[in-house]
Backbone as CSV, one residue per row, in Angstrom:
resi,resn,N_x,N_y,N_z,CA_x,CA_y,CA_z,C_x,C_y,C_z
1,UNK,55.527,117.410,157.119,56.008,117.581,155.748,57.468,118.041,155.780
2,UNK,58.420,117.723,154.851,59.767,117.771,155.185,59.732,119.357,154.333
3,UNK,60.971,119.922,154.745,61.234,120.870,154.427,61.688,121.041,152.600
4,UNK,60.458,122.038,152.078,61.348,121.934,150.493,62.761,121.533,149.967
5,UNK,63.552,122.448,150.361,65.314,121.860,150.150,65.786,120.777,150.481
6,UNK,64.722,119.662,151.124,65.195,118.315,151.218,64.392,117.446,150.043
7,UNK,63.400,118.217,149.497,62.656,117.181,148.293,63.771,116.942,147.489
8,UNK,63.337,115.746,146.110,64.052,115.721,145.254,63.957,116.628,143.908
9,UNK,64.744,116.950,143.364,64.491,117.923,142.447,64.396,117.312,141.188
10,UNK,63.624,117.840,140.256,62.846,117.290,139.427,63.727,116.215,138.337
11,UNK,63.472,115.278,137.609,64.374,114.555,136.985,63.034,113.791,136.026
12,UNK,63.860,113.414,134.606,63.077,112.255,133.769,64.104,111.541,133.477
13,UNK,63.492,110.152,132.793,63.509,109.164,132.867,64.344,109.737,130.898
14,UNK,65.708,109.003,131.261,66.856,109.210,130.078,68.236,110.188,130.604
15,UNK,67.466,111.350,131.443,68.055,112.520,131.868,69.636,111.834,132.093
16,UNK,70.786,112.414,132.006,71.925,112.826,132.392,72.166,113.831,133.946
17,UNK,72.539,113.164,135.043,72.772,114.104,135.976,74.179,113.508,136.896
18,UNK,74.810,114.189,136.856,75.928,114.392,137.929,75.539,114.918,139.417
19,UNK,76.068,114.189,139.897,75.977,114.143,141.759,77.497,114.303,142.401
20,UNK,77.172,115.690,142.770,78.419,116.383,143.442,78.228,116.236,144.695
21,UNK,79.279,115.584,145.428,78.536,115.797,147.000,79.680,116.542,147.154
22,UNK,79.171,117.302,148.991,80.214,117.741,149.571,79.555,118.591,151.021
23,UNK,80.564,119.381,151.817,80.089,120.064,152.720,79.215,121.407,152.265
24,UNK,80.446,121.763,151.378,79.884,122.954,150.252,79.839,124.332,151.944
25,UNK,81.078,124.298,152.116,81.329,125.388,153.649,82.212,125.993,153.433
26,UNK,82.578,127.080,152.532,81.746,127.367,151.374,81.227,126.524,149.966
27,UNK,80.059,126.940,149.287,80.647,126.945,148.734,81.187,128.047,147.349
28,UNK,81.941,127.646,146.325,82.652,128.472,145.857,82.822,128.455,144.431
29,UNK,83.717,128.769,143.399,83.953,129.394,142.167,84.056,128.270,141.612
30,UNK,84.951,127.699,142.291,85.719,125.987,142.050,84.639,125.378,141.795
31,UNK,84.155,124.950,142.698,82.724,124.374,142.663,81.955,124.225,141.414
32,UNK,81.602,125.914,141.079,81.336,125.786,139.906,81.645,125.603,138.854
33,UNK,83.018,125.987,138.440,83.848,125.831,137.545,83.875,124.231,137.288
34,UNK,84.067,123.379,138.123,83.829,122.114,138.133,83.088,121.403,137.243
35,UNK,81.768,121.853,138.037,80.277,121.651,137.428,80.387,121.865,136.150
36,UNK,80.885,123.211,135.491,80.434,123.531,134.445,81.307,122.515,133.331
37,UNK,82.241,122.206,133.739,83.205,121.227,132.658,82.512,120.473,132.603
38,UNK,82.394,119.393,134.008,81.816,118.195,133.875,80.421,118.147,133.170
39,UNK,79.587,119.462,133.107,78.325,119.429,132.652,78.598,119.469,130.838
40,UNK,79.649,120.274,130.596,80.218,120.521,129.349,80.795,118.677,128.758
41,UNK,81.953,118.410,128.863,83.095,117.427,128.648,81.716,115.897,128.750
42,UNK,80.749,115.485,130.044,80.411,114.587,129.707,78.486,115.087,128.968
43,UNK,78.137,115.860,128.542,77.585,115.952,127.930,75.908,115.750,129.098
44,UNK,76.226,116.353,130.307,75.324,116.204,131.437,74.134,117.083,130.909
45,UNK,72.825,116.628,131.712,71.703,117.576,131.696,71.744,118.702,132.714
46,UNK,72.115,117.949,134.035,72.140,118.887,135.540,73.101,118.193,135.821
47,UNK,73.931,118.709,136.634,75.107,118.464,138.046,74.131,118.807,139.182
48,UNK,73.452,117.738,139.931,72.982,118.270,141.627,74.051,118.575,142.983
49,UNK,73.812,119.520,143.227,75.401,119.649,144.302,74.727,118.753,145.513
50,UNK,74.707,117.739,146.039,74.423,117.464,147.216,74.910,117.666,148.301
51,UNK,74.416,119.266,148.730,74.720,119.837,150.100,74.396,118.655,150.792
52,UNK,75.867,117.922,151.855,75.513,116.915,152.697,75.095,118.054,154.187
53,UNK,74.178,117.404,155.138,73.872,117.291,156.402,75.468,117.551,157.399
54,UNK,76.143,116.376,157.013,77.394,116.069,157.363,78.242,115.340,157.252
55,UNK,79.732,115.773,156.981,80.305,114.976,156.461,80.802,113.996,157.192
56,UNK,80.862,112.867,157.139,80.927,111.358,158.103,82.517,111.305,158.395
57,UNK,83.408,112.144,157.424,84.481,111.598,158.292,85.245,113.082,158.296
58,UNK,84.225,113.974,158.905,85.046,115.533,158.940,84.019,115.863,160.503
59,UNK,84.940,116.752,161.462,84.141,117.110,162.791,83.253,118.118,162.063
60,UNK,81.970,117.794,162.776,80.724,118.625,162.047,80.009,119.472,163.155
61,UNK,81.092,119.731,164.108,80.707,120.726,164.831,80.310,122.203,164.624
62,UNK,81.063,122.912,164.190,81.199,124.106,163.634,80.453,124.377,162.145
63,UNK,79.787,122.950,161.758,79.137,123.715,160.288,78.031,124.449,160.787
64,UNK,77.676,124.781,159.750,76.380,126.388,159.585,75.409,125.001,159.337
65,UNK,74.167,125.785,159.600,72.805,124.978,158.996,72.801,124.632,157.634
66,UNK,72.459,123.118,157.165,71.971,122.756,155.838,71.355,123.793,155.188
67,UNK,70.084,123.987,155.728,69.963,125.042,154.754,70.191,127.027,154.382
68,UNK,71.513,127.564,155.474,72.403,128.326,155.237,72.745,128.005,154.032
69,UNK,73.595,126.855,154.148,74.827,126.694,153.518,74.173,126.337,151.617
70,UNK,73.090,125.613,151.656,71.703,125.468,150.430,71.925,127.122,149.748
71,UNK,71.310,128.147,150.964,71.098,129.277,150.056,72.394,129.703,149.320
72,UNK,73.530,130.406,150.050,74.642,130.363,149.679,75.377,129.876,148.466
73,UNK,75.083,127.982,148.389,75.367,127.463,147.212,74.729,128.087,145.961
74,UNK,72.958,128.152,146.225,72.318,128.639,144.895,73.110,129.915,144.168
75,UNK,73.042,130.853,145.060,73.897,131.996,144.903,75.117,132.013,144.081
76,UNK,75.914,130.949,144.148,77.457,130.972,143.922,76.879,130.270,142.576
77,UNK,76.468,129.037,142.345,75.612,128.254,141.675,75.299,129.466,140.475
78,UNK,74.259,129.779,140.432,73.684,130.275,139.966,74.261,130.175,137.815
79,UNK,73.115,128.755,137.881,72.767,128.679,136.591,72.202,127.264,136.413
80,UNK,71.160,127.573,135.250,70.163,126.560,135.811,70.526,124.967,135.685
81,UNK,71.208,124.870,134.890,71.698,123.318,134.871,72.491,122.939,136.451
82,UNK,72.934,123.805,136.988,73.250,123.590,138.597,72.177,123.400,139.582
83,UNK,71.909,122.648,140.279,70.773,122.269,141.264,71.479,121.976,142.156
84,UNK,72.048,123.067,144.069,72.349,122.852,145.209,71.174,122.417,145.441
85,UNK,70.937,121.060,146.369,70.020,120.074,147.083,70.351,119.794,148.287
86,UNK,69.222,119.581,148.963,69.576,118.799,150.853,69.074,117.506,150.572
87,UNK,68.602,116.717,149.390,68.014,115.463,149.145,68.640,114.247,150.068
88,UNK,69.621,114.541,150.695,70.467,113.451,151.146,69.275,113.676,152.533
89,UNK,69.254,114.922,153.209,68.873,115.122,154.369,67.136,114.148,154.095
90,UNK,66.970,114.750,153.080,65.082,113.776,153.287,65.334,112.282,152.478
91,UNK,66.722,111.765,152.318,66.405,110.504,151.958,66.845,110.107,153.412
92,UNK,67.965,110.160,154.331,68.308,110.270,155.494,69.633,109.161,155.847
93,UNK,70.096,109.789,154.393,71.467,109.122,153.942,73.283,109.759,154.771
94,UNK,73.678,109.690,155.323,74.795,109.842,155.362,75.920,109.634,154.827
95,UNK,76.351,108.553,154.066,77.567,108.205,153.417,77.042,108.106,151.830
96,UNK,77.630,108.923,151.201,77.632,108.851,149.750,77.293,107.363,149.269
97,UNK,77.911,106.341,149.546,77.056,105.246,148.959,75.712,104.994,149.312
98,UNK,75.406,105.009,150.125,73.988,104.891,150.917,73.206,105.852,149.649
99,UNK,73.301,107.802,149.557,72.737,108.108,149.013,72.935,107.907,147.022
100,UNK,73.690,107.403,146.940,73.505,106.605,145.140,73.140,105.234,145.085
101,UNK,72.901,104.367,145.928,72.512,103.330,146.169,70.884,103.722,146.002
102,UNK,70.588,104.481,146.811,69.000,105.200,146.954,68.657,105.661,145.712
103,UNK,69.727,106.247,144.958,68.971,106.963,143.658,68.555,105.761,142.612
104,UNK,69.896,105.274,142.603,69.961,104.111,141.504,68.850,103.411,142.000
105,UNK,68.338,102.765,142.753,67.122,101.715,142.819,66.083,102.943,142.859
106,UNK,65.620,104.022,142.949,64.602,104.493,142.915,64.448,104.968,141.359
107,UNK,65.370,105.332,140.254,65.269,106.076,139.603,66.163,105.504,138.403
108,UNK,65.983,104.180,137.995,67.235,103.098,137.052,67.046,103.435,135.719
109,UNK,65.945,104.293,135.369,66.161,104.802,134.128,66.893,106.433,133.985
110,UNK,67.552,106.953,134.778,68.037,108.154,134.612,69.641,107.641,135.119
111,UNK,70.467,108.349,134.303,71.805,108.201,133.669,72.765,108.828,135.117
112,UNK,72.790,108.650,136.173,73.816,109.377,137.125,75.147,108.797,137.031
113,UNK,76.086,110.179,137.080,77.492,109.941,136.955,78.027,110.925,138.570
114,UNK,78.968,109.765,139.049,79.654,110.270,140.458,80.767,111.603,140.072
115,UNK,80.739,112.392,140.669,81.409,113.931,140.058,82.406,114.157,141.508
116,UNK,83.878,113.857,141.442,84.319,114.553,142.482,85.994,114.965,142.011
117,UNK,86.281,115.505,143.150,88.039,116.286,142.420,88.849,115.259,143.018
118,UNK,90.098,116.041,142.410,91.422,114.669,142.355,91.650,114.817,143.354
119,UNK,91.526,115.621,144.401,91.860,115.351,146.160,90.580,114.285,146.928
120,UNK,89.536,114.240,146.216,88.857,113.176,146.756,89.104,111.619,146.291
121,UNK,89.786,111.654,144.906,90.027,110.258,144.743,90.921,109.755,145.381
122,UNK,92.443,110.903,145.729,93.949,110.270,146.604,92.901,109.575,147.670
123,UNK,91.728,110.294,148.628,91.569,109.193,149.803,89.937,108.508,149.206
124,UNK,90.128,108.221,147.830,88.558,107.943,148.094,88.531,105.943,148.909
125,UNK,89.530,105.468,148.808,89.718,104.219,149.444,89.582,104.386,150.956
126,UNK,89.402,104.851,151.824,89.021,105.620,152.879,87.679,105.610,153.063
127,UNK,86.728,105.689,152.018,85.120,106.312,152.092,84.403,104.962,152.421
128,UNK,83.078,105.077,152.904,82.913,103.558,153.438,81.928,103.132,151.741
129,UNK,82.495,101.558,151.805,82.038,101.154,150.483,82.230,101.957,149.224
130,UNK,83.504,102.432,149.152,84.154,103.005,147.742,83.757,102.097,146.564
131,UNK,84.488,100.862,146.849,84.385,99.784,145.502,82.439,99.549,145.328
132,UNK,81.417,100.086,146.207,80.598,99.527,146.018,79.908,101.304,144.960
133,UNK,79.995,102.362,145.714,80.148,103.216,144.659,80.692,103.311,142.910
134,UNK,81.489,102.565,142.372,82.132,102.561,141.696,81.449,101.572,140.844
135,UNK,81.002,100.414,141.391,80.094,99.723,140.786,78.632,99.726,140.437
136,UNK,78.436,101.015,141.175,76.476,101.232,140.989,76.641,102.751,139.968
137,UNK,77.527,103.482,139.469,77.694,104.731,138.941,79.041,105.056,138.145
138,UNK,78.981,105.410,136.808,80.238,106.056,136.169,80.457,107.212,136.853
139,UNK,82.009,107.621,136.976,82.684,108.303,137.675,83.900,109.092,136.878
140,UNK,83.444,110.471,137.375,83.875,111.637,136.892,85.109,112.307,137.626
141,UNK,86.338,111.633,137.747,87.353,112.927,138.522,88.411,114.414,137.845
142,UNK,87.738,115.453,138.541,88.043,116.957,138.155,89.426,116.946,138.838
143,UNK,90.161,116.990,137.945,91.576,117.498,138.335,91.815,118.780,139.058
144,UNK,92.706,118.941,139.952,93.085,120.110,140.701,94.652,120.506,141.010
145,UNK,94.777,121.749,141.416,96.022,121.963,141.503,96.778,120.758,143.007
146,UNK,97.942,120.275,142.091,98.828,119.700,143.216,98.084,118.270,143.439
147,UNK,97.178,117.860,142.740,96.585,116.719,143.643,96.890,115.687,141.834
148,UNK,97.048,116.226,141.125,97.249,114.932,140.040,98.069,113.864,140.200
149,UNK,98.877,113.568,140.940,99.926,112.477,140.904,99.600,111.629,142.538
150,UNK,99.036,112.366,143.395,98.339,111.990,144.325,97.178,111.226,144.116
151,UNK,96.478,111.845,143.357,95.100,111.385,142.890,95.398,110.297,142.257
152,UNK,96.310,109.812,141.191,96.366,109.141,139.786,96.980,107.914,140.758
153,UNK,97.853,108.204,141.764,99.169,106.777,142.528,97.849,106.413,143.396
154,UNK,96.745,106.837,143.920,96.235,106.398,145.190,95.353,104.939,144.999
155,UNK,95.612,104.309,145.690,94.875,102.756,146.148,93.597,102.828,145.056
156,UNK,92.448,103.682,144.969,91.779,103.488,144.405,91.772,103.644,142.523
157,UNK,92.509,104.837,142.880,93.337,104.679,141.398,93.439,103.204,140.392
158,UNK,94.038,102.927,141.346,95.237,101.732,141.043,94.312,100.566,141.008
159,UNK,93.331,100.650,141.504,92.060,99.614,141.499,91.517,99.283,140.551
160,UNK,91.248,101.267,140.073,90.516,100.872,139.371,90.461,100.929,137.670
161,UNK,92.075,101.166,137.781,93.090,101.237,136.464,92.427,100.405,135.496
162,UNK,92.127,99.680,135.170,91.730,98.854,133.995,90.196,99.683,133.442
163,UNK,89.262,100.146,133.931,88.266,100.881,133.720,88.076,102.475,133.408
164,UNK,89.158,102.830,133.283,89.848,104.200,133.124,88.975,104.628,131.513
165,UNK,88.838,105.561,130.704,88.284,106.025,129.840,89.254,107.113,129.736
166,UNK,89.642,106.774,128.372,90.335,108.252,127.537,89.434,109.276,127.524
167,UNK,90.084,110.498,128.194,88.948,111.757,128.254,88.317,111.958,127.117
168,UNK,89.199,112.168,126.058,88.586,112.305,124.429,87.107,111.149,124.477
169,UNK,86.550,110.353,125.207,85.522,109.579,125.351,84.823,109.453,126.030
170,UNK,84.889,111.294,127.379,83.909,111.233,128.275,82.804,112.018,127.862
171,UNK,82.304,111.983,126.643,80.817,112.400,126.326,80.343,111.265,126.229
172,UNK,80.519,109.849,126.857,80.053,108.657,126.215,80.143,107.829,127.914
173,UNK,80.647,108.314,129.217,80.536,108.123,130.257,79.215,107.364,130.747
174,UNK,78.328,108.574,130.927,76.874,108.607,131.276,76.383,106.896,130.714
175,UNK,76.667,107.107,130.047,75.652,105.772,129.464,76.373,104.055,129.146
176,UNK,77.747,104.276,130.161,78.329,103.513,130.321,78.126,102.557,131.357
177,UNK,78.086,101.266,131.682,77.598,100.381,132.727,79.361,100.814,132.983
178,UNK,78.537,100.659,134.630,79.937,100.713,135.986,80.548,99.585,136.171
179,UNK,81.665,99.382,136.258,82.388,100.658,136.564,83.203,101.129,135.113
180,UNK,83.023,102.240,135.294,83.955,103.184,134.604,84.184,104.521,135.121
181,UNK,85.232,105.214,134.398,85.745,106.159,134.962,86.549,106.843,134.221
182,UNK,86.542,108.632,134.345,87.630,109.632,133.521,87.754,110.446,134.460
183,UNK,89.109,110.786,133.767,89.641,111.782,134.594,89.879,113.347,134.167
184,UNK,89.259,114.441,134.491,88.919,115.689,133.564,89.755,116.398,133.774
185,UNK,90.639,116.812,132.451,91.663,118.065,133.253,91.337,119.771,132.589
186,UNK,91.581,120.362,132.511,91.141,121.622,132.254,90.893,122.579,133.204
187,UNK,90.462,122.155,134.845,90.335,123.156,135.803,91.938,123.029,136.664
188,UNK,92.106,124.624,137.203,92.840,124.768,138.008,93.107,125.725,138.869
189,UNK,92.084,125.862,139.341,91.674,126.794,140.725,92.118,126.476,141.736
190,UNK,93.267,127.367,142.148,93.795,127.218,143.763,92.482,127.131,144.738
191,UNK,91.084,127.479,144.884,90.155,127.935,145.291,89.733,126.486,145.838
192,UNK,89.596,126.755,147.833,89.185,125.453,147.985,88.448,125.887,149.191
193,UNK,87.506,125.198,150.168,86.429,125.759,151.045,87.291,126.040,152.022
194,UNK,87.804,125.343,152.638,89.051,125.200,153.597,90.308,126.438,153.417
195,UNK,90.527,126.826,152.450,91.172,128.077,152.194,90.297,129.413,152.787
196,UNK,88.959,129.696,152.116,88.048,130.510,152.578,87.894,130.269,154.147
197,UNK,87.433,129.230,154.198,86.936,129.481,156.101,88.107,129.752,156.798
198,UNK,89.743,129.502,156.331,90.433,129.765,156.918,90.820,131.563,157.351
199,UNK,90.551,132.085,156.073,90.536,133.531,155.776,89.849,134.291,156.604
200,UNK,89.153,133.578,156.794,87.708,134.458,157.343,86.444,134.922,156.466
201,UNK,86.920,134.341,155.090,85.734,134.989,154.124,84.537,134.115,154.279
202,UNK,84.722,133.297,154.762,83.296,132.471,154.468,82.218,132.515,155.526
């Protein structure tokens, strides 16, 4: 029997949910702060953080255990429309497309929107099967300090420019056939995992 923190966490059929992936080593304030817009601005039920296993194109030597890093999140987390998950670990997904590819055919009546910050879109052309992400899920990018003009010029950007959504119209995301896409501004937290582990706080 797989370990609880790898089940899927509960969902119906209409639901609104955002899928945050990440290392989440730490994770942190940002994080949430994130969540809470995107749960706010597109009118979400849950944001699931999908604590990944590992990240495919980061050395994954030095991470802490999946489910360390699970408890930790709940902690920081902490509120119930937030759900930290290892679901990736018991679907036995590695690359973010793989695991929304999995949701979407298991689960085509519930509304998932891709949730990540403007430093993941500058390289999201980099990620394996970006354009195929983009086409199975509406997509949510959280602005951050220093990364807006990075984020906005990058390859995928620029791709996927014609599908763009005036923010004033991301309560209407979710239920948009893919591709589409907004870009959320309102957060701006210097606060990043990589700052912490550097510190020593994490």
């Amino acid at each position: 029997m797989p370990p609880p923190f790898t089940r899927m966490p509960p969902l119906a059929p209409g639901m609104r949910i955002g899928l945050y992936g990440g290392s989440f080593n730490p994770a942190h304030e940002a994080h949430r702060a994130a969540s809470l817009l995107a749960l706010k601005k597109l009118r979400l039920d849950r944001v699931w953080w999908l604590v990944t296993p590992g990240n495919p194109l980061k050395d994954n030597r030095a991470l802490p255990p999946l489910d360390r890093r699970l408890q930790q999140a709940r902690a920081v987390a902490a509120h119930p429309a937030l759900l930290p998950t290892g679901l990736e670990a018991g679907l036995g997904t590695r690359f973010s497309h793989d695991t929304v590819a999995a949701l979407v055919r298991r689960y085509p009546s519930v509304h998932f929107v891709w949730l990540m910050g403007a430093d993941n879109l500058a390289s999201f052309h980099r990620w394996q099967h970006w354009r195929a992400i983009a086409g199975l899920v509406p997509m949510a990018i959280i602005d951050r300090p220093g990364c807006t003009f990075p984020a906005m010029a990058s390859p995928a950007a620029t791709a996927l420019a014609r599908w763009r959504l005036p923010e004033r119209e991301a309560g209407a995301l979710p239920l948009m056939r893919p591709p589409a896409w907004v870009f959320l501004h309102g957060l701006k937290s210097p606060v990043s995992s990589t700052r912490i582990r550097e510190a020593g706080e994490g």
